[in-house]
N, C-alpha and C positions, 0 to 999 in steps of 0.2 A: 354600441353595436350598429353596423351598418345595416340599413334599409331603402329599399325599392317598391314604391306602390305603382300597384297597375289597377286597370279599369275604372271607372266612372261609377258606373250604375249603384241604385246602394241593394243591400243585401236582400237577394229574392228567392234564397233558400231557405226552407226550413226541416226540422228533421221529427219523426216522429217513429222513435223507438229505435229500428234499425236501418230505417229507409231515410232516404232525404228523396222533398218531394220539391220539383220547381212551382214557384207559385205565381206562374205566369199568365193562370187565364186558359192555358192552351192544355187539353188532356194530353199527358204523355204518349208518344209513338215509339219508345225506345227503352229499355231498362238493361241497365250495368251492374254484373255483381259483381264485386270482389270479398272474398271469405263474405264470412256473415253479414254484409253490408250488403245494399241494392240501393241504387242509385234510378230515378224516373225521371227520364230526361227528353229531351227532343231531336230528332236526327238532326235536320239544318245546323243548328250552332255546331256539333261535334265533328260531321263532317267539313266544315268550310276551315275547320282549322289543324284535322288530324287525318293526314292519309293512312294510317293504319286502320281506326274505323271506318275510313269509308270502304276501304275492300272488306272488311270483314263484314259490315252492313250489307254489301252489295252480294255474298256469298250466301249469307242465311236466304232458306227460301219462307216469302210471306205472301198469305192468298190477295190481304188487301195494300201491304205496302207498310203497315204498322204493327204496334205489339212484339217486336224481335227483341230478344235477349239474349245481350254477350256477356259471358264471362272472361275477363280479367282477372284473375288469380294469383296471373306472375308479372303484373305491371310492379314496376320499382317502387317502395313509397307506399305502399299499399294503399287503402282507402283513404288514410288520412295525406298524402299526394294527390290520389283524382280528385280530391273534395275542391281544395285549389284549384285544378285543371280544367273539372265542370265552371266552376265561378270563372276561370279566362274566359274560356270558350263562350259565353253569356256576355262579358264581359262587366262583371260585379267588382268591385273592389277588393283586391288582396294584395297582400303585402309579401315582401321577400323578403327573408334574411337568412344571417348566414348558416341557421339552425337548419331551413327547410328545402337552400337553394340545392344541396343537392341531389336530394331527391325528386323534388321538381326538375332538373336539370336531365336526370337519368331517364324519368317520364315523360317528357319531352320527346328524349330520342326515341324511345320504346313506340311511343305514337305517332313518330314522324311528323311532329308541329314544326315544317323546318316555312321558307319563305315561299314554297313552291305552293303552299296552300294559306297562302295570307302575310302580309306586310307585315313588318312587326310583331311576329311569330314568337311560342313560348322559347324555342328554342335560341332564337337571337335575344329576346331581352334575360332570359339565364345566365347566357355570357356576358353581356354586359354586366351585368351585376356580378358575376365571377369575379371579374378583372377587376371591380373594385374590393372585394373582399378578399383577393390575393393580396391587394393592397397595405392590409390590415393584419396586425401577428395575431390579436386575441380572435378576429372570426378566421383567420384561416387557420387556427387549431381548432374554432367548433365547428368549422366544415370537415374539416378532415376528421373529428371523431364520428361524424355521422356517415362517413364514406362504406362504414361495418353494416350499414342499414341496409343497403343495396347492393351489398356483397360486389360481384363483380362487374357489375354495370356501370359503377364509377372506375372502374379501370378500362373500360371500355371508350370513355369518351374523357379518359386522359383525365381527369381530376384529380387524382391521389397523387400522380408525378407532379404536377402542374403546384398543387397544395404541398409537397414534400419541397420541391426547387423554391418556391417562396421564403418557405420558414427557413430551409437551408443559406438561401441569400441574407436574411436578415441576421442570422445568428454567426454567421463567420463575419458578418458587415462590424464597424467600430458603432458601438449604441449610442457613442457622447457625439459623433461626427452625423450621423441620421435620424439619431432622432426617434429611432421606432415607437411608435406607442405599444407599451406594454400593458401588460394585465396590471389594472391598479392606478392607471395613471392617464389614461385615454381624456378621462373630462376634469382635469385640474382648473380649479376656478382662478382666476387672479384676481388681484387685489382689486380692478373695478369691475369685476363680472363676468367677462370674457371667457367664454371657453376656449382653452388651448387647446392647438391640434397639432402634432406634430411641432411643436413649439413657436408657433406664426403668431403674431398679437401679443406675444409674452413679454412684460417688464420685469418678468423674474426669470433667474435661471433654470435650467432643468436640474431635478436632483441627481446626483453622480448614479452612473449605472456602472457595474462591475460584469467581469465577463461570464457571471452567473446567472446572469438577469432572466436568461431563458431554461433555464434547467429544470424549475417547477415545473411548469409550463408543459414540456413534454411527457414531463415522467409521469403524466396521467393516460397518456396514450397508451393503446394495446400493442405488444412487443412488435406484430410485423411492422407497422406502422413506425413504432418508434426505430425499427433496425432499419427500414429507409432511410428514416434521418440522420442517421450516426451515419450511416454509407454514406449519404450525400454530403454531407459536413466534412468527411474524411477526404474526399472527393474532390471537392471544393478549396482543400489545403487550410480547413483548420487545425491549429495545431494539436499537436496529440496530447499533450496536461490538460485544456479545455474537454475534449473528449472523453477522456479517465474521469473525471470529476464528473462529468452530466452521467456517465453509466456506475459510479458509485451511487450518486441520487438515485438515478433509477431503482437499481438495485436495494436501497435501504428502504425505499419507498414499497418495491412489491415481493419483496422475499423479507415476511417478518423475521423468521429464521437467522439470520445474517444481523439482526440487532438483541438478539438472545449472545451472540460470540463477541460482548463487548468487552474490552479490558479495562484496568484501573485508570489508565490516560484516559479512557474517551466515554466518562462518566459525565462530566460536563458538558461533554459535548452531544448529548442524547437528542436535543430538543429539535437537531436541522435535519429533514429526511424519513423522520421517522415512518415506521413503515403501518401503510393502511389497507393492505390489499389482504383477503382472504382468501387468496389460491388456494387450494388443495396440496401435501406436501409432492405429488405428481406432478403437477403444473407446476409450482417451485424451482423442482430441479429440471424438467424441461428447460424454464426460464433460465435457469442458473448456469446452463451448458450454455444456454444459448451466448449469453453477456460475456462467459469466457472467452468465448471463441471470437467475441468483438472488443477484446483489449487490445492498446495500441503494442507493439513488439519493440515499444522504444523502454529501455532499462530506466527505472527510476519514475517514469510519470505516474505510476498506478502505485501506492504507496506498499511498503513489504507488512504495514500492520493488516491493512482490505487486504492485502491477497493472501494471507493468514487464516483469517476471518471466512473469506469465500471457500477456503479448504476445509477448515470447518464444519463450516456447513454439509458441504460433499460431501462429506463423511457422513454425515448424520442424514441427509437425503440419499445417499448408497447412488451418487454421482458417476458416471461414467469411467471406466480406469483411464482412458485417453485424457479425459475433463482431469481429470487431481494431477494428473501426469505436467500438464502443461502446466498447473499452477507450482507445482515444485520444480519446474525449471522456471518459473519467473520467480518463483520465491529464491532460488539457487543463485542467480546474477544479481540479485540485490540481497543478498543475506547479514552483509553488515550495515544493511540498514534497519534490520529487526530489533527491538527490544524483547528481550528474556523470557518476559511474563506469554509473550506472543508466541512462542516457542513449546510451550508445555501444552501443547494436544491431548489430550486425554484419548487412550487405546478405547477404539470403537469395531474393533475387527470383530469376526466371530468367536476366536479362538484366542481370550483375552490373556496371555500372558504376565505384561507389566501393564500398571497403572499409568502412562503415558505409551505416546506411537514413536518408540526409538528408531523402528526402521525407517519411519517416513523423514524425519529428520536426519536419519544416515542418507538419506536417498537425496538429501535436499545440501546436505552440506558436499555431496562429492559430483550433483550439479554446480555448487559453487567453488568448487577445486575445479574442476573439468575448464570453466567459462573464467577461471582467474588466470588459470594457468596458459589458457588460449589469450588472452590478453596481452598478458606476460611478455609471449611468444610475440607476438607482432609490434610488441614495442622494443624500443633501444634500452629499456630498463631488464639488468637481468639480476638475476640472481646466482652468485656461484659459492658453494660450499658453505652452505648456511651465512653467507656475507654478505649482505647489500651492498653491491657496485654501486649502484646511482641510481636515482628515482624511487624515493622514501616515498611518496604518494602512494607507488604502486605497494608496498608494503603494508603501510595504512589499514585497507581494508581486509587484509587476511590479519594482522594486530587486530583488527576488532570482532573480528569472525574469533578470532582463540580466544577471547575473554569472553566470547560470547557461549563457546562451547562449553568453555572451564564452568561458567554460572549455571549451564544446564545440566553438565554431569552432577554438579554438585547437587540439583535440584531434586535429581534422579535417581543418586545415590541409594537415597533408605528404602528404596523399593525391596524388598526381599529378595522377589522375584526377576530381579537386574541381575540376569546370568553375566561370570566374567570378563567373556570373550565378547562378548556385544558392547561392554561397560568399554573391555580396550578398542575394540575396533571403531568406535565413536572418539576416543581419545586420540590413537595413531595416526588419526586424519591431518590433524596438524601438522604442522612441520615445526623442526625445533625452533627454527630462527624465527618463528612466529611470534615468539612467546619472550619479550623482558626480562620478567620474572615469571619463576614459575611457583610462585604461592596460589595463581588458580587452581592449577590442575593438583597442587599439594593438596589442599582442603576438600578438595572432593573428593581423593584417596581415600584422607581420612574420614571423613562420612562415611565412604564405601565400608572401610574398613569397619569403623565401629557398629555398619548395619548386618553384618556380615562376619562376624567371628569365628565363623566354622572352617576358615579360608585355611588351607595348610602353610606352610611355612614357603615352600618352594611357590605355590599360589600370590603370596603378598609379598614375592622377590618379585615376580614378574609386574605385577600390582605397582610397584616402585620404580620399574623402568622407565615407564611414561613421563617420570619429571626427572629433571636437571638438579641433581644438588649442588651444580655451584652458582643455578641461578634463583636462589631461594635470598628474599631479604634475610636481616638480620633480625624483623620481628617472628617470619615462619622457621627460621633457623633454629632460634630459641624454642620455639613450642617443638621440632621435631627432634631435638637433642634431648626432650622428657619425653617426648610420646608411645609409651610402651606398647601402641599398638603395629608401632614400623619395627621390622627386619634390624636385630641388631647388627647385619652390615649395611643398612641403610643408618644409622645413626652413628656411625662408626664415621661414616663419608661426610654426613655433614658436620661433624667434629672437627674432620682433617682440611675439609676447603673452609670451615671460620679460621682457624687454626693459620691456616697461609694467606686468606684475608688478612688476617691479625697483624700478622708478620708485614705484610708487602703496606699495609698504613703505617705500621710504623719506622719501616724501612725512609717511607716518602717521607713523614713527619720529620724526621733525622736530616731528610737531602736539604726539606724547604728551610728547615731552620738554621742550619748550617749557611747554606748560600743565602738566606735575608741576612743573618748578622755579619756576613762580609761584606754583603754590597752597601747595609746601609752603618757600618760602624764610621766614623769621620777619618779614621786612620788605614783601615781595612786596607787600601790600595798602593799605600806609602810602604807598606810594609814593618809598621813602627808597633809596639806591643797595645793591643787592643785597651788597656785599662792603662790610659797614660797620665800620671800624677803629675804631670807637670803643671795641671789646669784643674779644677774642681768641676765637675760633674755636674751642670744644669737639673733644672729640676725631671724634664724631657729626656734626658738621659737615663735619669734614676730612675724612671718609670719604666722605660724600654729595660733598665736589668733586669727588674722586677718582675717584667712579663717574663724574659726567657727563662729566667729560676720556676713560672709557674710551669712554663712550658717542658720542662728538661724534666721538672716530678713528676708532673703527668704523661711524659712520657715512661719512665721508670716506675711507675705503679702500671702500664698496661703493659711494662714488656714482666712484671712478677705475673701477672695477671698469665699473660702466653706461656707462662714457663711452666703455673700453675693446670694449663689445660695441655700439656704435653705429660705434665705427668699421670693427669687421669687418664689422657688417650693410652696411657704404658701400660696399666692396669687392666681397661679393655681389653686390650691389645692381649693380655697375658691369659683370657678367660678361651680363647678359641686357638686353637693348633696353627689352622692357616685361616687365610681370608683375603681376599684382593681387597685395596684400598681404592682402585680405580679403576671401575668398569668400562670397557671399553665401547661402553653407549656412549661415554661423556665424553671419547675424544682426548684422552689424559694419557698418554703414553709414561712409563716408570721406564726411567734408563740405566738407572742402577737401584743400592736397597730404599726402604723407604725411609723420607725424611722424619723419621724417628729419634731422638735423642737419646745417650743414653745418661742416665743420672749422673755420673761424673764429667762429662762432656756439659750439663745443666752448669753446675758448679763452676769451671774454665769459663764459660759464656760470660758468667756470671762476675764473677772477680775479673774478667777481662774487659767487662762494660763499664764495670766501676772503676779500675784504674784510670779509662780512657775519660771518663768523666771526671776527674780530679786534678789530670794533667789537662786537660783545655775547655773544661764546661762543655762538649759535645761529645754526642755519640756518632760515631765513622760507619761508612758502608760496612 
């Protein structure tokens, strides 16, 4: 800590009770009171160095010229400031630092100790000593917390700007390039004694500073204070990730509240920030508007788990509706950047319906429709008819926003009290081309469905719109071909698109095998009969027939197989009057009947594959 001694003389004060008395020899002519203090002093010292008592001295009326008493009640600093100011004025020994200077400083002006009433005046040796303690980050943080002592008197003679522009210069400054001395590190000893200062006389290195070095540092300060420095640092064009990170410390530091909203990820991570402020939850959420409204507007620096978190909390402090507003459009432009678990808000409204806040996340996903789709728009990447023309990037994050959805419905599901049309209109937000597969949004169905049996039949039609049966893997496919809780025309559909899956692999399996054993037979191209005895068969030859014989059965066990699932679809098929095979959500136009077999037509196919198989080992378009 930096220090400044003044005066010579040694100490000629002493105090007895609430008085301090000079023990000069001379009977006091003069007594100071501030609050319950009194002070018995001498006129000469106080006037030769403060024109404020000398007009006040000179305005009191006294018969002999002694005994006058002023009160001081609103000198800065209170008693424990003039106790200092008498010991100048005598000129006794005291010291400055950066705990006291600035209320001496304040006191000073207050008194008018400038040079007009003596050389070397409290007010010029203040600022000298200012200027070295602006010098310094650890006292120009303990001056500037003392600047609350003397309320607006240190904004009077420019201190708290003067202490804000410092810390501000030091903290956008590079720390490994200046050097600052930080909290911790001001009196590192070297290895032969030497105190380091600012790294001068040092044979060792400085330890690496990160660009967090100041973040503790502030976040002890009181919010106005600390919202200078984030102004001035913003100001000064530090970047905006630096900034989001010092107002998350902040934040974790004095809203306990905000480390109660931790998730499973950031269990490990409890131990940095942690919060030690006892605000009231009043002051809280005061606080809590306030750091909102000093988040950077750049997408991405303030991470989507904190602005989760901070929503949270709003809830739970009954935060401003403007305040949660703004956080669910920042949550909205970075939404696929959220994890799932971050996502389940528990309903805190008055009027608790479901066990999670589904509208607040409907509100937060069609902020992140609204800001993708304005995106979209200004760039060269479009989208047309559910097709990505070009620029998969931009795709990307609406892919990850619909798995993200699909894990939350699915979350939300068993709620009871998850009315239909809310369950769809959180669903229909997507777009189809979003979605891969749509085994998300399948399983959530199904949850719905099974928390939810009373659904009527026309009810779990519309329930089944929402996903694509012919983008359902082969593992959801299977589970929704037995799941007696979907719409037998919803099982009917995924029968008939496995069905022409089926078909269209084995179709391909037939093209591939056919054109490899033309291109790679040795005769294939000469035109001479594939299995030519003129020559015996290497051993590499014999191995290649061997595959295709496996190949050609496995093909012929999965086309009985298909034949096998056309006859069951005939059976279904034969339980209901009529039924559309393809809804015209999916986009599946029927141009003439459906591709249906009929069992004698099964048998032709049949004895038609096999002969073609006997005459040339392959099966043909």
């Amino acid at each position: 800590m930096a220090t400044m001694k003044l005066g010579i003389k040694s100490e000629a004060f002493h105090r007895e009770g609430q008085t301090w008395i000079c023990s000069s020899g001379l009977p006091s002519d003069v007594a100071v009171e501030i609050g319950d203090m009194s002070f018995h002093l001498h006129k000469f010292p106080l006037l030769s160095k403060s024109g404020f008592l000398e007009k006040l001295i000179e305005q009191l009326p006294s018969e002999d010229g002694s005994g006058c008493v002023l009160q001081l009640h609103d000198i800065p600093g209170g008693a424990k400031a003039f106790e200092l100011i008498a010991k100048f004025c005598y000129g006794v020994k005291i010291e400055l630092t950066s705990l006291n200077i600035v209320s001496l400083r304040c006191a000073a002006e207050y008194l008018q100790m400038t040079e007009a009433y003596g050389e070397g005046n409290l007010v010029t040796q203040t600022e000298i000593f200012l200027n070295e303690v602006f010098g310094n980050w650890t006292d120009t943080i303990k001056a500037l917390e003392t600047c609350e002592e003397v309320g607006s008197y240190a904004e009077e003679v420019h201190i708290v700007s003067r202490c804000i522009d410092s810390l501000a210069v030091k903290a956008c400054a590079d720390p490994q390039l200046f050097n600052w001395p930080v909290r911790g590190q001001e009196n590192i000893q070297s290895p032969k004694g030497t105190v380091l200062w600012n790294g001068i006389s040092s044979t060792t290195k400085p330890q690496p500073t990160g660009d967090d070095w100041w973040y503790e540092d502030v976040s002890f300060l009181r919010f106005p204070l600390y919202k200078l420095l984030i102004l001035s640092v913003e100001a000064k064009g530090l970047k905006a990730e630096s900034i989001a990170a010092s107002l998350i410390h902040y934040t974790k530091k004095n809203i306990p509240l905000i480390n109660n909203q931790l998730s499973f990820n950031d269990l490990n991570h409890v131990g940095s920030g942690t919060a030690v402020s006892t605000n009231s939850e009043a002051d809280q959420r005061v606080l809590l508007e306030e750091i909102v409204g000093l988040l950077p507007n750049v997408k991405g620096v303030t991470t989507t788990n904190f602005l989760l978190r901070l929503l949270r909390t709003a809830m739970i402090l009954h935060a401003s509706p403007s305040c949660r507003e703004v956080l669910e459009k920042k949550i909205g432009s970075q939404l696929d950047q959220a994890l799932l678990g971050d996502l389940l808000i528990p309903n805190m409204g008055y009027t608790v319906e479901t066990l999670y806040d589904i509208d607040c996340i409907q509100r937060i996903l069609d902020h992140f429709m609204s800001s993708y789709h304005s995106a979209t728009a200004s760039s060269p990447c479009i989208v047309e008819e559910g097709q990505l023309v070009s620029g998969t990037d931009m795709l990307t994050p609406m892919t990850m926003v619909a798995s993200l959805v699909d894990g939350y419905l699915a979350e939300v599901a068993p709620d009871v009290n998850l009315k239909l049309p809310k369950f769809q209109a959180l669903a229909a937000v997507i777009p189809d081309y979003a979605r891969p597969l749509d085994d998300g949004i399948y399983h959530a169905i199904d949850v719905y469905l099974k928390a939810h049996p009373w659904l009527s039949d026309i009810e779990r039609e519309q329930l089944c719109r929402l996903m694509n049966c012919q983008k359902l893997s082969l593992e959801a496919s299977t589970h929704a071909a037995q799941n007696e809780r979907l719409p037998l025309r919803v099982i009917v559909q995924v029968l008939f698109f496995e069905q022409l899956r089926l078909r269209t692999s084995i179709s391909g399996w037939f093209f591939v095998s056919d054109n490899l054993e033309n291109s790679q037979h040795p005769n294939g191209n000469l035109g001479l009969p594939k299995n030519d005895c003129s020559r015996p068969m290497d051993s590499a030859e014999q191995d290649k027939e061997g595959g295709d014989h496996d190949v050609k059965d496995r093909v012929l066990e999965l086309e009985r197989e298909c034949l096998g699932m056309k006859m069951e679809l005939e059976k279904l098929v034969k339980t209901k009057k009529s039924w559309s095979l393809l809804p015209k959500k999916l986009g599946f136009r029927r141009k003439s009947q459906p591709c249906i077999p009929k069992p004698g037509d099964i048998k032709e196919q049949t004895s038609s594959v096999s002969d073609q198989n006997n005459e040339n080992g392959d099966v043909g378009q």
